[in-house]
N, C-alpha and C positions, 0 to 999 in steps of 0.2 A: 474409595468408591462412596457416593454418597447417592442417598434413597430420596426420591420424590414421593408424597402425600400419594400421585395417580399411579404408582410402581413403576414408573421408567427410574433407569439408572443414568446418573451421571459421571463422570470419569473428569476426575483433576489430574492432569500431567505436569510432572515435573520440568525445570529449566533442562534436564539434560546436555546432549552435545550442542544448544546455543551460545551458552555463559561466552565463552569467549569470541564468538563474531559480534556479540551482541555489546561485549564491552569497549572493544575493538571500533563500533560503528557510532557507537553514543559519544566516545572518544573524538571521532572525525567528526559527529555533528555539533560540539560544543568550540570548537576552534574558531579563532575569530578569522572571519571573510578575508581578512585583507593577506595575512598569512597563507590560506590557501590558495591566492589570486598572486605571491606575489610581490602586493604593492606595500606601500607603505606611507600610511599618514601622518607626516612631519614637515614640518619649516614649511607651516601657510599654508602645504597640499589642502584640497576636498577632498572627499570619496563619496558621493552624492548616489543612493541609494535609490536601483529601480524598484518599482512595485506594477507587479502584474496582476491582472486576475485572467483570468484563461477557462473557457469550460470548451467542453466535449464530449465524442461519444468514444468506448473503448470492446474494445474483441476479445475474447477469452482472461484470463487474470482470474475474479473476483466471481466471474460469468457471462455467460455465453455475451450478451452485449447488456450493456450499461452506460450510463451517463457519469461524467467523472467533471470537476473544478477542483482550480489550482489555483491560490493564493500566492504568487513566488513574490520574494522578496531578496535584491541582490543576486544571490547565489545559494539562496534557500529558499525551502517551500514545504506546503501542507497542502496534501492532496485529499479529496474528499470522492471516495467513487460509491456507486449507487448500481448495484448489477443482480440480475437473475440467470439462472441456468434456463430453469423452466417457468411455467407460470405458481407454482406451488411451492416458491424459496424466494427468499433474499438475501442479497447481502450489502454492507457496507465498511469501505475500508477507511480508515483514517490513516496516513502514512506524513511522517516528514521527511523529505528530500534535499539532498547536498550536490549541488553543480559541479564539476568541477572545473571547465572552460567557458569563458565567453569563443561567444562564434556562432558560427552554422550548426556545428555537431557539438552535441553540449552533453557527455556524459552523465551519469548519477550514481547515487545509491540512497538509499531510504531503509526506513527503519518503520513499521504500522501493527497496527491492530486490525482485526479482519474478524468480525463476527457476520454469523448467518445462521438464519433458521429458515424452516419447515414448517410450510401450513397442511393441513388434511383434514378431512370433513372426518375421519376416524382418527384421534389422537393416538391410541395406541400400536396404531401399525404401520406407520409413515411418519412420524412428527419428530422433531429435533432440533437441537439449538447444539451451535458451535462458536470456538473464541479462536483465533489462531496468531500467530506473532508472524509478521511476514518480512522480509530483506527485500526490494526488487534492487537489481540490479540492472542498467539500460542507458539507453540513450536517447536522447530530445535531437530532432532537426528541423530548423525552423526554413521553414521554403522560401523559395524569392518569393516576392508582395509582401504587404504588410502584414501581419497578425496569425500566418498561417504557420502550425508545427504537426509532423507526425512523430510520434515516440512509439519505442520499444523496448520491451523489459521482461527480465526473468526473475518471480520472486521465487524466493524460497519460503515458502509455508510449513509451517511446524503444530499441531493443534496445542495449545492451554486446555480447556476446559471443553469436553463430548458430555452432553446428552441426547440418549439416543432413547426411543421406546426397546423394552426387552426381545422383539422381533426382530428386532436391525441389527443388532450387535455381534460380530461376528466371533466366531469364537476363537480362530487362532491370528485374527489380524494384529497391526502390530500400529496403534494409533501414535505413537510417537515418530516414526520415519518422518525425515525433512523431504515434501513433495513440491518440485518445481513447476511452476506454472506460468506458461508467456503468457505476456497481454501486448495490445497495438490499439495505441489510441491517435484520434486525431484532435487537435487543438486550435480552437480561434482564442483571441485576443480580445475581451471584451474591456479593458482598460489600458489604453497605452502606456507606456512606463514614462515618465518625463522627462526631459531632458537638460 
């Protein structure tokens, strides 16, 4: 437990029951593209690498609604979302993401970071900052027309590091449980991928 200078406490959590999905996903995200696609670049083949950018807005996940962009490239990607609950929090998550199919229905899995804090015109009885390790798990479908996708996805949230003020803090809660949270976003295409 460690003590802040205004007396709120903050709470470091260990890796716990992550370590191993966590190894297990870093494992899958280090693999090169064309092995999970597959294919195979030899004798003169190309493998000529799309790059997207994408922004939108998204529904529950990170908060209630948010603004989310995605850099994907090939069959990877870095998502960057931007979301509140209420008007008195933020949050914002950093995730990398692994495709696993070309097509219409393009599964995923991602591996991110997810902090959020709490604003109050009283610090000591509302205020708080949080870190979480998150998985989502989902799928991407990109709609007929050009440029258009909705996705959905369930992460799994785990917190790293709670500070809360000494009012908040419950006493027999248990801040380490893995908590699942869907999100549903939708996606335009602000860079087409070339061809």
């Amino acid at each position: 437990m460690l003590r802040s200078p205004c007396g709120s406490k903050g709470y470091f959590l260990g890796r716990g029951d992550l370590r191993i999905p966590l190894l297990l996903l870093s494992t899958a995200m280090f693999v090169p593209s064309d092995s999970l696609y597959g294919q195979s670049v030899c004798c003169g083949q190309s493998h000529e690498k799309k790059t997207e950018l994408r922004a939108g807005i998204s529904l529950g996940g990170i908060g209630k609604l948010g603004i989310t962009l995605e850099l994907r490239r090939d069959n990877r990607s870095i998502n960057f979302d931007l979301a509140t609950f209420t008007q008195n929090d933020l949050g914002m998550a950093v995730t990398l993401r692994q495709y696993f199919r070309d097509g219409t229905l393009q599964p995923f899995v991602g591996l991110g970071l997810w902090g959020a804090t709490q604003f109050s015109n009283d610090p000591e009885i509302t205020s708080g900052t949080s870190f979480l390790a998150r998985i989502p798990l989902g799928v991407d479908w990109h709609l007929p027309g050009p440029d258009h996708s909705i996705g959905t996805n369930l992460a799994l949230n785990r917190a790293l590091y709670v500070k809360k003020s000494p009012g908040l803090i419950a006493s027999n809660g248990n801040p380490r449980r893995i908590v699942p949270l869907p999100q549903f976003s939708y996606h335009y295409g602000l860079k087409k991928p070339p061809t």
